[in-house]
ZADO-730750 format. One record per residue: x, y, z of N, C-alpha, C in turn; residue number from 1. Coordinates in nm, 2 decimals. Layout:
REM residues N
+--------+--------+--------+--------+---------+--------+--------+--------+--------+-----+
:  neast : nnorth :    nup : caeast : canorth :   caup :  ceast : cnorth :    cup :   k :
+--------+--------+--------+--------+---------+--------+--------+--------+--------+-----+
:      X :      Y :      Z :      X :       Y :      Z :      X :      Y :      Z : NUM :
...
+--------+--------+--------+--------+---------+--------+--------+--------+--------+-----+
This chain:
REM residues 171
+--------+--------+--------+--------+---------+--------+--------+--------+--------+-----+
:  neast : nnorth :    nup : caeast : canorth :   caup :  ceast : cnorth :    cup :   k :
+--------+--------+--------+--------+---------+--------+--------+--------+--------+-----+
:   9.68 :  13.14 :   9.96 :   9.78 :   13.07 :  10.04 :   9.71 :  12.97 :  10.14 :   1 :
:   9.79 :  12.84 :  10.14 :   9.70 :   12.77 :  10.24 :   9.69 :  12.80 :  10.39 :   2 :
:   9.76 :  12.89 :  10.45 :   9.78 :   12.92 :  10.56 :   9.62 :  13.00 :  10.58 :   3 :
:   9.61 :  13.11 :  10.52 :   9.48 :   13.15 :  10.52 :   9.36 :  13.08 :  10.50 :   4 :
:   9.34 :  13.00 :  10.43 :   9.23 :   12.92 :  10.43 :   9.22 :  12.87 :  10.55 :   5 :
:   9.29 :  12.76 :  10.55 :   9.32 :   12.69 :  10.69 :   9.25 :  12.80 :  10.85 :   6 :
:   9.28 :  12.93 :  10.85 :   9.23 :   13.02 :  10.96 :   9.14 :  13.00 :  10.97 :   7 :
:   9.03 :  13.06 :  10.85 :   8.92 :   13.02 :  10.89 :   8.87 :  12.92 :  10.96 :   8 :
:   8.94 :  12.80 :  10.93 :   8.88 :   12.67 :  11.00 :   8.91 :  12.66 :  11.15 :   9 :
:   8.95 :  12.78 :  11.20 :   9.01 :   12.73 :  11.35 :   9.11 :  12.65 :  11.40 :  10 :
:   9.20 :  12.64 :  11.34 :   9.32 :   12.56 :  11.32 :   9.38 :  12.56 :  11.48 :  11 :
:   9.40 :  12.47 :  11.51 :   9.46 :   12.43 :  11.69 :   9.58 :  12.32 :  11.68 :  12 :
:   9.66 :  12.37 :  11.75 :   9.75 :   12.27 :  11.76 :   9.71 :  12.14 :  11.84 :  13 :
:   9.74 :  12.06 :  11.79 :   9.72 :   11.91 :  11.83 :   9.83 :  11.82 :  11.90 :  14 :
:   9.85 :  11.83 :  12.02 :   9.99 :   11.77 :  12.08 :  10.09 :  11.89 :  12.06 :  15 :
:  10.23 :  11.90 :  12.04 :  10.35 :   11.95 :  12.08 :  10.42 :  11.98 :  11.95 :  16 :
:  10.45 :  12.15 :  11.95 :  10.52 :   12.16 :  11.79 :  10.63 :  12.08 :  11.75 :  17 :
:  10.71 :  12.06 :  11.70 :  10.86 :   11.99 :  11.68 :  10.95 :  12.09 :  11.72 :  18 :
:  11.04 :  12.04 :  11.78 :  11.15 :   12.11 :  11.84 :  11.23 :  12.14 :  11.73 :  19 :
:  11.29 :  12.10 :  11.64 :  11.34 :   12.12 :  11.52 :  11.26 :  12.10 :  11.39 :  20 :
:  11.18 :  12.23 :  11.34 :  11.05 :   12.24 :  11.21 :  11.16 :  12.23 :  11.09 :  21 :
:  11.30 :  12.26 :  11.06 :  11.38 :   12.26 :  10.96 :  11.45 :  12.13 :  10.93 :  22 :
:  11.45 :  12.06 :  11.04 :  11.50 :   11.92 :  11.06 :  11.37 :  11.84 :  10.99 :  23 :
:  11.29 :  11.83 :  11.00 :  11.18 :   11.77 :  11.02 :  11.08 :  11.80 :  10.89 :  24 :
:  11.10 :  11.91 :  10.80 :  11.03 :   11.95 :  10.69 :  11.18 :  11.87 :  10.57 :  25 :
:  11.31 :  11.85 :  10.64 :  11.39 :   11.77 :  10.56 :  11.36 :  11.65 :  10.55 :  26 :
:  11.32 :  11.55 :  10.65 :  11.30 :   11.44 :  10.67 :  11.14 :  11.44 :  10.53 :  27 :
:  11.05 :  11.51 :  10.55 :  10.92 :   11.48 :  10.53 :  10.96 :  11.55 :  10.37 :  28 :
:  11.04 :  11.61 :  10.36 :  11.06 :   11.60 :  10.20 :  11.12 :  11.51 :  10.10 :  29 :
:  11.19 :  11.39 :  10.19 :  11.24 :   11.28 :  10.14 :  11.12 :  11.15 :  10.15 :  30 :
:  10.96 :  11.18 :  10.21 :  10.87 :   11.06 :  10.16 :  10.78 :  11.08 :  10.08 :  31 :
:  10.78 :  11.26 :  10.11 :  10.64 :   11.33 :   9.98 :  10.66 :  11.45 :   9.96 :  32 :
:  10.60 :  11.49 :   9.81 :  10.59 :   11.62 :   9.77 :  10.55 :  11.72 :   9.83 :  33 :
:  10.64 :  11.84 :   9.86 :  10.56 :   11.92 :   9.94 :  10.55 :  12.08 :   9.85 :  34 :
:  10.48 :  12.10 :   9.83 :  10.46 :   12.30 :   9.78 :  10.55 :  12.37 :   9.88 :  35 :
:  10.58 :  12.48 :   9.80 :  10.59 :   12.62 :   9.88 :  10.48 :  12.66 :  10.02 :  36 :
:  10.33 :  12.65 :   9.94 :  10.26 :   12.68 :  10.06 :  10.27 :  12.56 :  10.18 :  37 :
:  10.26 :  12.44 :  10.10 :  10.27 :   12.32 :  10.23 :  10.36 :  12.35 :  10.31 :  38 :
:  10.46 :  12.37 :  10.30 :  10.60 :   12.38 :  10.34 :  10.59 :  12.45 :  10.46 :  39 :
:  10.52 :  12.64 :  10.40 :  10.55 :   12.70 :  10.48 :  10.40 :  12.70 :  10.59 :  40 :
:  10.29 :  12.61 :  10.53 :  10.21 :   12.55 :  10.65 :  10.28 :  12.45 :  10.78 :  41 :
:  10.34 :  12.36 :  10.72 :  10.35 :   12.28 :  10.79 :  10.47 :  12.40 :  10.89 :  42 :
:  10.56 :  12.45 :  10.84 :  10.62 :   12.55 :  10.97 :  10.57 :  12.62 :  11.04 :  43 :
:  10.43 :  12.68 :  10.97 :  10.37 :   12.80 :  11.10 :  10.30 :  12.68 :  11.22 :  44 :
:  10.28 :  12.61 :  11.21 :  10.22 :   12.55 :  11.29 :  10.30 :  12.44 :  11.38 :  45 :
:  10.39 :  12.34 :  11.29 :  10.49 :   12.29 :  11.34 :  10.44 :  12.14 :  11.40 :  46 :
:  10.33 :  12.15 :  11.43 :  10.33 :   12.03 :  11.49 :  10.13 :  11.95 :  11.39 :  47 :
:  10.08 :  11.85 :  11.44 :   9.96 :   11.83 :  11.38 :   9.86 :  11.92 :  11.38 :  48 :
:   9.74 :  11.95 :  11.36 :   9.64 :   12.08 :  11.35 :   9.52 :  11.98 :  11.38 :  49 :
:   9.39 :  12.02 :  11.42 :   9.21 :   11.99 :  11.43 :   9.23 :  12.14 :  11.40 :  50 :
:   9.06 :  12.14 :  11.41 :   8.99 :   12.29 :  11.33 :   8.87 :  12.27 :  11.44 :  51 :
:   8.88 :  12.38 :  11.52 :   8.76 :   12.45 :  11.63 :   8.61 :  12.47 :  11.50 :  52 :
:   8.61 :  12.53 :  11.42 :   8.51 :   12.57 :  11.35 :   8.48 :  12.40 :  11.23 :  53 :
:   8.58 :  12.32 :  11.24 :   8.51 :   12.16 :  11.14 :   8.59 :  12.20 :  11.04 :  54 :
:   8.61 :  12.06 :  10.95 :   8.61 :   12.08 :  10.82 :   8.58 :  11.98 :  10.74 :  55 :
:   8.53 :  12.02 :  10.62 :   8.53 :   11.93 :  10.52 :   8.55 :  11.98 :  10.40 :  56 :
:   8.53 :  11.87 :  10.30 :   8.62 :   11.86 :  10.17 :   8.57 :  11.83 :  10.07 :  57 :
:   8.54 :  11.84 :   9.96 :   8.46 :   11.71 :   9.83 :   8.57 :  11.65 :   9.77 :  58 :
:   8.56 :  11.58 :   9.71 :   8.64 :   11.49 :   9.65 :   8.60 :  11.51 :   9.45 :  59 :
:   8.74 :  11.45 :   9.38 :   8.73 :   11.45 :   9.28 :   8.65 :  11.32 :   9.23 :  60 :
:   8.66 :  11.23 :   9.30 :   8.60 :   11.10 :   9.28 :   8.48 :  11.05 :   9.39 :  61 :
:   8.36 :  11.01 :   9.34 :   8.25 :   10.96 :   9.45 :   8.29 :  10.81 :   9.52 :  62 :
:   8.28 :  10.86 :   9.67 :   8.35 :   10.76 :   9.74 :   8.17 :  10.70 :   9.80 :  63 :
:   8.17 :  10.57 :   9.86 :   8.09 :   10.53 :   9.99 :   8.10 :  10.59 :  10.07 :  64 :
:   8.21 :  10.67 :  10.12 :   8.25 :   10.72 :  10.24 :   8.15 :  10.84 :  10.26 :  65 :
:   8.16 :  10.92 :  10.14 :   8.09 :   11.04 :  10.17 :   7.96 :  11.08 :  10.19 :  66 :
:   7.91 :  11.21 :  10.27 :   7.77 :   11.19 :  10.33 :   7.67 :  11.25 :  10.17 :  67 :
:   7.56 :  11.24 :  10.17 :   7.49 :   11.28 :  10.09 :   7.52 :  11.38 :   9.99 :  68 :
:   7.59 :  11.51 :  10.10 :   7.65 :   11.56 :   9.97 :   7.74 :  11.57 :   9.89 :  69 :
:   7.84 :  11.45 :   9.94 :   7.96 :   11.42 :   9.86 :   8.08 :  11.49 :   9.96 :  70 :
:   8.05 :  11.55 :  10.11 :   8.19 :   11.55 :  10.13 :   8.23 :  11.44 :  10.25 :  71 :
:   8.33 :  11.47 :  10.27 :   8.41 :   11.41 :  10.36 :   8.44 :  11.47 :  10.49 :  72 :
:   8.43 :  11.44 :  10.65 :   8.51 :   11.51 :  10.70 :   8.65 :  11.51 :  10.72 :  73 :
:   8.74 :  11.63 :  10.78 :   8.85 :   11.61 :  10.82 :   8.84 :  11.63 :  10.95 :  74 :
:   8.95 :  11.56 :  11.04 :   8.96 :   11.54 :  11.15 :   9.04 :  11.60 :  11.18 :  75 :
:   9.22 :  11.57 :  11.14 :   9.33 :   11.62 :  11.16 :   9.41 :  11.64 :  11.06 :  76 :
:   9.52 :  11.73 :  11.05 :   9.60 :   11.71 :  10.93 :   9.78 :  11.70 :  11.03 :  77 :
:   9.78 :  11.60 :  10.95 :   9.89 :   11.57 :  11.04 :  10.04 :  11.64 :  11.05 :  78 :
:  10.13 :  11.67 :  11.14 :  10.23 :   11.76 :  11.09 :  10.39 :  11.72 :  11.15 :  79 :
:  10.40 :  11.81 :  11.16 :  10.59 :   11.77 :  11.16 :  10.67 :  11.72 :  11.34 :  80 :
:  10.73 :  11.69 :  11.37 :  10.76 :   11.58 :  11.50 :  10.81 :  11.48 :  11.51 :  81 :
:  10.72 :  11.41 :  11.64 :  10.80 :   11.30 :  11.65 :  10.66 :  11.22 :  11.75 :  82 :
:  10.53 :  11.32 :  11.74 :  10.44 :   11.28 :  11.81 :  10.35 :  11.13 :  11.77 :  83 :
:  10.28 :  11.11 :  11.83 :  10.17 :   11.00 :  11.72 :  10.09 :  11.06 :  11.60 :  84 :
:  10.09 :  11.21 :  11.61 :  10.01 :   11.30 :  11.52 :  10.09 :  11.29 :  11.40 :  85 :
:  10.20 :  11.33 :  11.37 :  10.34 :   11.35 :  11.30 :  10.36 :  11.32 :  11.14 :  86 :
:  10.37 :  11.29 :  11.05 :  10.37 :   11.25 :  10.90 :  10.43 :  11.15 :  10.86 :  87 :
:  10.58 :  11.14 :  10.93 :  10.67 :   11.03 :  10.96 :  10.60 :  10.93 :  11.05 :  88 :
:  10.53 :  10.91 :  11.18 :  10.49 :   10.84 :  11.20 :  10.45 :  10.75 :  11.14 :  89 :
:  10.32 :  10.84 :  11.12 :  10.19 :   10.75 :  11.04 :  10.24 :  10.69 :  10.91 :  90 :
:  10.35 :  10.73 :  10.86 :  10.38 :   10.68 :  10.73 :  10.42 :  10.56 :  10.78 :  91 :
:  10.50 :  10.53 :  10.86 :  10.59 :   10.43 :  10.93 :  10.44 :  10.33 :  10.98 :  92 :
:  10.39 :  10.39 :  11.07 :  10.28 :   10.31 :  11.10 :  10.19 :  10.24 :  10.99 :  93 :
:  10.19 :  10.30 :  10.92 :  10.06 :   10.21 :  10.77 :  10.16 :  10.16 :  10.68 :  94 :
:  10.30 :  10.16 :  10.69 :  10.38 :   10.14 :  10.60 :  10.32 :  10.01 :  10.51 :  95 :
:  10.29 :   9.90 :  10.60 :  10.31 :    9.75 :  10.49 :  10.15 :   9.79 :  10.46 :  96 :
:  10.07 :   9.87 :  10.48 :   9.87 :    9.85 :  10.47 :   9.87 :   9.98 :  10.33 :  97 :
:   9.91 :  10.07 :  10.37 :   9.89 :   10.17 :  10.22 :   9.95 :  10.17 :  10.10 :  98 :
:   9.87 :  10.15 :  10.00 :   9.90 :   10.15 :   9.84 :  10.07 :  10.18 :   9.84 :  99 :
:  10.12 :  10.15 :   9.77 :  10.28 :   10.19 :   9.78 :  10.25 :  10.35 :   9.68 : 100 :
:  10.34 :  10.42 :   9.71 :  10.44 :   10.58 :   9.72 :  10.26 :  10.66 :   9.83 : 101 :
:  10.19 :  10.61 :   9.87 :  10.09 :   10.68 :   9.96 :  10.16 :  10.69 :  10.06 : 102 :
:  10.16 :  10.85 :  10.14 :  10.23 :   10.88 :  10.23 :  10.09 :  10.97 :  10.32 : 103 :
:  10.06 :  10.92 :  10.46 :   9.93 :   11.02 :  10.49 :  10.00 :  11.13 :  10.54 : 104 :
:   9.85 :  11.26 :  10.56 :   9.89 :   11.38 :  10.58 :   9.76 :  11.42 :  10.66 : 105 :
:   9.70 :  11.34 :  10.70 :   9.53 :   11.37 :  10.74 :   9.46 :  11.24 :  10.79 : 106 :
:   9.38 :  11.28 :  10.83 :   9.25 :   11.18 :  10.88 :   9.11 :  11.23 :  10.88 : 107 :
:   9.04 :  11.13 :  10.81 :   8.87 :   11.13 :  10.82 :   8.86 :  11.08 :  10.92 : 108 :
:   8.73 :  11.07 :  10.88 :   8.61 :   11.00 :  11.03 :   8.64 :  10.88 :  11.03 : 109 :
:   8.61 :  10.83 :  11.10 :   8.62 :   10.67 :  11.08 :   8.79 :  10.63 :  11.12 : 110 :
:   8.90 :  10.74 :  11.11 :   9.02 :   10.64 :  11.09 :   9.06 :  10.68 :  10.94 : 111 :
:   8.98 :  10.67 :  10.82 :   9.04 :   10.66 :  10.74 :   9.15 :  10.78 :  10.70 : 112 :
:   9.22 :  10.73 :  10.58 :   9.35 :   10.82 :  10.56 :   9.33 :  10.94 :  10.46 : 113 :
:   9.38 :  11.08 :  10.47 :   9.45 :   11.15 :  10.39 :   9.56 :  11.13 :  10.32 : 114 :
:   9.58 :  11.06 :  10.21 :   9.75 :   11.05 :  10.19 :   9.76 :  11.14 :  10.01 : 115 :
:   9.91 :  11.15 :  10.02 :   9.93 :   11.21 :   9.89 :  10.01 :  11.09 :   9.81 : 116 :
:  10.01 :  11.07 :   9.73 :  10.08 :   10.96 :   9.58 :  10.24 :  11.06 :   9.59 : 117 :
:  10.24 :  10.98 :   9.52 :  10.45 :   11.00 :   9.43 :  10.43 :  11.11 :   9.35 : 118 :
:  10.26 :  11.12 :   9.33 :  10.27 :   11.22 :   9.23 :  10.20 :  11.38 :   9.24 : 119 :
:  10.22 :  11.32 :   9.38 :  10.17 :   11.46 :   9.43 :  10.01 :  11.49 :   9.47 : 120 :
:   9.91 :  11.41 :   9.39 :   9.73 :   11.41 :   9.45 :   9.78 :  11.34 :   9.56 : 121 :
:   9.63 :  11.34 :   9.59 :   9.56 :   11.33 :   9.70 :   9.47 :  11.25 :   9.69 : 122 :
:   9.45 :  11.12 :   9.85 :   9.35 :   11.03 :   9.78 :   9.28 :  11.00 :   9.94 : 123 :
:   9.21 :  10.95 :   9.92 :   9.09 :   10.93 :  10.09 :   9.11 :  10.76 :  10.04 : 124 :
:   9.15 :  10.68 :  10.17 :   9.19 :   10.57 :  10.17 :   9.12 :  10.53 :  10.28 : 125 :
:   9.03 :  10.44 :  10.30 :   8.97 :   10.34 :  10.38 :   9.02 :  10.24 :  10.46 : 126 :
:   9.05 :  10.25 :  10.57 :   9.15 :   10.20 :  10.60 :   9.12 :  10.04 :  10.70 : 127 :
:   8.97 :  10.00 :  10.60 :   8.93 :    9.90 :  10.64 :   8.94 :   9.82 :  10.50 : 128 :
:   8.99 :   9.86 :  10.40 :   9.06 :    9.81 :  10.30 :   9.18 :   9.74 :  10.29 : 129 :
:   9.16 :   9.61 :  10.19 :   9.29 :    9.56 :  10.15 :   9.41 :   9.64 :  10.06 : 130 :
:   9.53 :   9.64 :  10.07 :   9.66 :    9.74 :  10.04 :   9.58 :   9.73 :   9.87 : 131 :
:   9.62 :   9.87 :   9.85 :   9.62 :    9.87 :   9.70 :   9.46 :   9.89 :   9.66 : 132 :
:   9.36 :   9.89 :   9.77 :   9.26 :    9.90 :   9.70 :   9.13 :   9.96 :   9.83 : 133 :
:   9.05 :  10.02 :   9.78 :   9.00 :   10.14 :   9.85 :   9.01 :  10.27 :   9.87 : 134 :
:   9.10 :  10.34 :   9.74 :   9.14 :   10.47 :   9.75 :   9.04 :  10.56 :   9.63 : 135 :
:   8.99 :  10.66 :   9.69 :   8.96 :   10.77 :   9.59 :   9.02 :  10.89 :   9.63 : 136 :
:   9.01 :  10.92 :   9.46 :   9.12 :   11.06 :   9.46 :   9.04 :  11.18 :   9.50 : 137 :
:   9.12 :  11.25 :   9.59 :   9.04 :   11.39 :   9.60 :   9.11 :  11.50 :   9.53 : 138 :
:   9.22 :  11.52 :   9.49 :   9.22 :   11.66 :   9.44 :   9.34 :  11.63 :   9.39 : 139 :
:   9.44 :  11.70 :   9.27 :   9.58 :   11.68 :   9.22 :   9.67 :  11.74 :   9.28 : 140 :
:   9.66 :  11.80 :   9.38 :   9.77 :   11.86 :   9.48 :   9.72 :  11.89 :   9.60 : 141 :
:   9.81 :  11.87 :   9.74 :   9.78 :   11.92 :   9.85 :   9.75 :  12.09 :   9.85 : 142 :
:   9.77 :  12.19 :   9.77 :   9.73 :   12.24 :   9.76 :   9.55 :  12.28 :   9.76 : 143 :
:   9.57 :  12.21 :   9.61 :   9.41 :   12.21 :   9.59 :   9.34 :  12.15 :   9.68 : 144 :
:   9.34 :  12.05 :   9.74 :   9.28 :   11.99 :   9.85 :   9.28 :  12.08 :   9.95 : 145 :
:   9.39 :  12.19 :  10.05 :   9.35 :   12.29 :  10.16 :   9.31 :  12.34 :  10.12 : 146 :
:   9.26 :  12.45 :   9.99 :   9.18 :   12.51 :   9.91 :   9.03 :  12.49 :   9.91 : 147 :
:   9.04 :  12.35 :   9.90 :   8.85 :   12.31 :   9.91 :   8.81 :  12.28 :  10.07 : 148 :
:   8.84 :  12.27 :  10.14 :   8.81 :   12.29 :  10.25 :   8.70 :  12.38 :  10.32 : 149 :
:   8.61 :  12.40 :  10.34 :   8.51 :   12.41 :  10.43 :   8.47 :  12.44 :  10.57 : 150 :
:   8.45 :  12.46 :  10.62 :   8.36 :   12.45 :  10.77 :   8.27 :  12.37 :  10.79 : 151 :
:   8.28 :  12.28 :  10.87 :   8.18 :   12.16 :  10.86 :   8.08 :  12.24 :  10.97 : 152 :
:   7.97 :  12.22 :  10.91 :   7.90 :   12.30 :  11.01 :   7.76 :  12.18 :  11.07 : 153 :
:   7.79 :  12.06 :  11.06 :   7.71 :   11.96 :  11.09 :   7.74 :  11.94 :  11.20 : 154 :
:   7.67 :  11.89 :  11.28 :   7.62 :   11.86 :  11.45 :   7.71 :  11.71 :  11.45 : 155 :
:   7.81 :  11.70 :  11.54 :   7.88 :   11.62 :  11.60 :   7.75 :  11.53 :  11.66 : 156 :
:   7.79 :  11.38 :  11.63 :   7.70 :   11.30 :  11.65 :   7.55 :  11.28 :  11.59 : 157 :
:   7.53 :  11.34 :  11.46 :   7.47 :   11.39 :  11.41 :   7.47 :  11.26 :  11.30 : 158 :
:   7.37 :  11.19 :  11.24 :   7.32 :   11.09 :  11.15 :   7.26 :  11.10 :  11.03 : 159 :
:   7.26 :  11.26 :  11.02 :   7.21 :   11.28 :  10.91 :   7.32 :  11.31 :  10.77 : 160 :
:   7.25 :  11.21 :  10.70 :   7.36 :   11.26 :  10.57 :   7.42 :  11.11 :  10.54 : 161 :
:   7.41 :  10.99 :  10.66 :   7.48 :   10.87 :  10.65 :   7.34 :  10.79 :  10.57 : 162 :
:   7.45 :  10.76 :  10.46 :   7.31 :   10.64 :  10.41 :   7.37 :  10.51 :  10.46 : 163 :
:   7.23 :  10.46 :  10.53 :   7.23 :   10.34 :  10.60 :   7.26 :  10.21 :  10.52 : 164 :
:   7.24 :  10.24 :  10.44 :   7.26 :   10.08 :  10.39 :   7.43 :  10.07 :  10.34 : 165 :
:   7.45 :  10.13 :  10.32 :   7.60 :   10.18 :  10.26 :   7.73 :  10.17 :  10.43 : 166 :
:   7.71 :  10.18 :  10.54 :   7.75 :   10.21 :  10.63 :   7.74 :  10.11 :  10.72 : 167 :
:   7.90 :  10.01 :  10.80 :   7.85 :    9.96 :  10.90 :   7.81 :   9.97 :  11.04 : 168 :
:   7.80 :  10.09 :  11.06 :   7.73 :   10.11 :  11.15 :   7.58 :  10.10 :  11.20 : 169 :
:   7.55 :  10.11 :  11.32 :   7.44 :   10.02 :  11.36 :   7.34 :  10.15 :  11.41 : 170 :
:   7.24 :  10.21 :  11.34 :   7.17 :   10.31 :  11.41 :   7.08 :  10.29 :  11.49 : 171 :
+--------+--------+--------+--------+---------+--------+--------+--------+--------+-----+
């Protein structure tokens, strides 16, 4: 169950649950696929999530983005509301910039996007990209994606793992 994975990572609410989680899991079923487990994630918690303990992820596809060993971090996963954290938001917010049926559900480092397709995967979207282009897939269901999840156990502000030449950043 994704609820239990998720524990391990230290899961914290991020901003303010939604006042109405049944209102709001209706809304968020009319722009993307959601599981049984998603569903009844996105209700225990109710509002966006960070992870006290890190997390990251690998991907099905090798991105630039990722550090040496191929993952990615997560930052937040976004959840049900009316906050800036929220799923509706952010959809609303990237509306005219992300690939069309991408709906986000997350954030990497950098800003970049977690979103899910029409078809249910999951893709890491660069959000220094032109629409339509910059996306790798990470996994075929939001499921499988909370499943791979991790503990990032790398040192915040930490440089190791970035290959320099690949990165704009200035070390």
């Amino acid at each position: 169950m994704a609820f239990d994975k998720l524990s391990q990572l230290g899961p914290r609410l991020l901003g303010e649950k939604s006042s109405d989680s049944e209102g709001a899991i209706k809304s968020a079923v009319q722009v993307l696929p959601i599981s049984d487990s998603y569903r009844e994630m996105l209700l225990t918690f109710g509002g966006a999530v960070v992870f006290d303990n890190g997390a990251k992820f690998a991907s099905d596809e090798k991105s630039p983005l990722n550090d040496k060993d191929g993952y990615q971090s997560l930052e937040v996963l976004y959840g049900l509301g009316n906050g800036k954290n929220c799923i509706e938001q952010k959809a609303a917010q990237y509306a005219g910039e992300l690939p069309t049926s991408f709906v986000p559900i997350g954030e990497s480092s950098g800003g970049n996007l977690i979103c899910v397709d029409g078809d249910g995967a999951v893709h890491l979207w660069n959000h220094e990209s032109q629409r339509g282009e910059g996306t790798w897939r990470i996994a075929a269901s939001i499921d499988e994606f909370v499943n791979r999840l991790e503990p990032d156990d790398s040192e915040i502000g930490s440089t190791e793992g970035i290959i320099e030449s690949e990165s704009f950043l200035d070390f």
